[in-house]
Structures are given as C-alpha cells and as structure tokens.
C-alpha positions as CSV (number, residue, x, y, z in Angstrom):
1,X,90.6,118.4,131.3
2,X,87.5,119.6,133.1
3,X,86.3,123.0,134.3
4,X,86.9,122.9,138.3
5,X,83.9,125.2,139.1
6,X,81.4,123.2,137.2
7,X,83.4,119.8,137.3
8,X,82.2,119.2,133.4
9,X,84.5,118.9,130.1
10,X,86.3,122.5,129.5
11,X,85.4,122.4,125.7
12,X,83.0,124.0,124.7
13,X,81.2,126.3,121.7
14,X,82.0,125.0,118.1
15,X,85.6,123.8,118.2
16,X,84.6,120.9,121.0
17,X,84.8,118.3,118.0
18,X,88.1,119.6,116.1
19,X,90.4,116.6,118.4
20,X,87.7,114.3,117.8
21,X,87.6,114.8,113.7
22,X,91.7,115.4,113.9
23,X,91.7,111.6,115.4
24,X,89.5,110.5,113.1
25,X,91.5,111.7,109.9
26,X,94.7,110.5,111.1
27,X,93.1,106.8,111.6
28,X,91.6,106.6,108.0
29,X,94.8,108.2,106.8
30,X,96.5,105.5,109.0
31,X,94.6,102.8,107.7
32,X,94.7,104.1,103.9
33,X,98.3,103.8,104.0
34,X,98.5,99.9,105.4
35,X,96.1,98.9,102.5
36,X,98.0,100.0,99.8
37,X,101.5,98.5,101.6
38,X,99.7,95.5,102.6
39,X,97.5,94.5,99.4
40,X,100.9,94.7,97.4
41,X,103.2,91.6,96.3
42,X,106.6,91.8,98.5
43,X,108.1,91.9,94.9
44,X,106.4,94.9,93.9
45,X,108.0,96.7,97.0
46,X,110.7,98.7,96.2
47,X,112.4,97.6,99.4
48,X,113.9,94.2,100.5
49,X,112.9,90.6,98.9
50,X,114.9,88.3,101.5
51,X,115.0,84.5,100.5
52,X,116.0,81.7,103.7
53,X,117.6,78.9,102.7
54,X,116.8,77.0,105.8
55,X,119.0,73.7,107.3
56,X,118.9,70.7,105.5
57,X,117.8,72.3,102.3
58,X,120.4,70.6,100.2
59,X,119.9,67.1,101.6
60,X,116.0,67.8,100.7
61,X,116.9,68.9,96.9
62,X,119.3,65.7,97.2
63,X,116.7,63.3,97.9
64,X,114.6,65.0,94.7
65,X,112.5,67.0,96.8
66,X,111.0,69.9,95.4
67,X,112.2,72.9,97.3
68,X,109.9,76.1,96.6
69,X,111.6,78.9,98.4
70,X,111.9,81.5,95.6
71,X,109.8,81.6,92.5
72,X,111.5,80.1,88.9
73,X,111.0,83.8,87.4
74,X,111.4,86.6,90.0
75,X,110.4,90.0,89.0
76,X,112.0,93.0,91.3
77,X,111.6,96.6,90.7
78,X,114.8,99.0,90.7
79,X,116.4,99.6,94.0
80,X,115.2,96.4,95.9
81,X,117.7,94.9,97.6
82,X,118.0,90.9,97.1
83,X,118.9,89.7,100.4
84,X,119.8,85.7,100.5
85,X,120.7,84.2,104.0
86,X,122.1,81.0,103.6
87,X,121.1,78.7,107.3
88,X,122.4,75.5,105.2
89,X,125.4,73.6,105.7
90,X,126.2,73.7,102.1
91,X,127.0,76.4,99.3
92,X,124.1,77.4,97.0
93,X,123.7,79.3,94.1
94,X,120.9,81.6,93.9
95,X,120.7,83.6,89.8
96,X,124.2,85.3,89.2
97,X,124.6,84.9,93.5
98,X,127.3,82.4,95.1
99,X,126.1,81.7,99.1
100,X,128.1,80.1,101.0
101,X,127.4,78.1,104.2
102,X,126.0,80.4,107.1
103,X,126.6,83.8,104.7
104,X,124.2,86.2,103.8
105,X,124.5,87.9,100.9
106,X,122.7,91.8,99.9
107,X,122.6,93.3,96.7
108,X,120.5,96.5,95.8
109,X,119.2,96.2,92.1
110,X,120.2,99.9,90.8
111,X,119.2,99.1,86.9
112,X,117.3,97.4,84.8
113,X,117.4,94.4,83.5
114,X,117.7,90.1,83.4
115,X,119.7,88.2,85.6
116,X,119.8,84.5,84.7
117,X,121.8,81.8,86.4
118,X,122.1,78.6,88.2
119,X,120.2,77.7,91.2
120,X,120.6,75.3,93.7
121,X,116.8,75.9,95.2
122,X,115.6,74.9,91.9
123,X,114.4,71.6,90.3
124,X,115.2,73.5,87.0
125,X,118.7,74.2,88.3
126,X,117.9,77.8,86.7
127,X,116.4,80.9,88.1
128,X,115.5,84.5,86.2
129,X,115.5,87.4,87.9
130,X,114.4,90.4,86.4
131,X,114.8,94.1,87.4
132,X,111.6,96.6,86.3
C-alpha cells in the first residue's frame, strides 16, 4: 500500500518492521516444526505405519527371494494405526493380521504390548510387533 500524495510505502515511524519480523517468526516457527516431524522414524509417529504388499510379492518369496517390506521386529507407539494393503494376488499374513487378496486392513494400536505371529513377507515366517 503506498501513500498517493507522496507515492512512497504508507509505513512509517517504529512499527514499519512489525509484518516483516511477524513473517519472519512464523517461518522459523514453520520450519522448527518440519524438523522435529521430519528427523523422526515413521515408527516413532504416533500416526499411521502403512505396509504395501505390492503384485507378485508371493511368487518373489516363492522363488526364495528375500522380500524386505516391513522390519522382523516393529516397534509402534500407542495409537498408531497399522495399516496393511494387500496389491497381491494371494493372502498374506502380516503378525496376528490375515490380508486377503486386494484388502486392506487398519488397526489402531490402543495398548501396550507384543504382538507375535506369522508372516508371509518374512524369510523367518515370523514378525514382532510391539506397542510402546
């Protein structure tokens, strides 16, 4: 906005830099914020840790193929949903979680504790999953 007499900026006197420093403060806020999110683990999120089980992954773990698309011991914290989305043509087992062919499965975590079971992404055929 300028003055139309003088055609120069209408701020003036001591407050001219108060936008300026208010823009400035939101940005560092901003970018304060995106390190913490960004510099944690997804499984330290309390949020969503989502799993793809892509096509063909059952003829891969068929042929001996070592299919890394979860970790052997998983730990969440409480209320994280465990979201699996099965793209195979196949059923898989994924900890104490039956997937079917084209399903996707969501579970929010709402206690502590261990979750072991079978699972089909797995050399080991196992998988822990563990709720902090």
């Amino acid at each position: 906005m300028t003055d139309l007499a003088t055609d120069r900026p209408a701020h003036k006197g001591p407050w001219r830099w108060v936008p300026a420093i208010a823009a400035g403060a939101l940005l560092a806020l901003a970018a304060g914020f995106l390190v913490v999110v960004l510099t944690q683990s997804p499984d330290e999120r309390i949020g969503e840790y989502t799993v793809v089980i892509p096509a063909g992954t059952a003829a891969r773990v068929d042929r001996g193929e070592d299919v890394e698309l979860m970790p052997a011991d998983l730990s969440l914290r409480k209320g994280t949903t465990f979201v699996v989305v099965n793209q195979d043509d196949r059923l898989h087992d994924v900890g104490p979680f039956t997937v079917r062919a084209g399903e996707t499965i969501r579970h929010q975590f709402r206690s502590t504790g261990t979750y072991i079971g079978n699972c089909t992404l797995r050399p080991s055929g196992q998988v822990q999953i563990r709720i902090v």
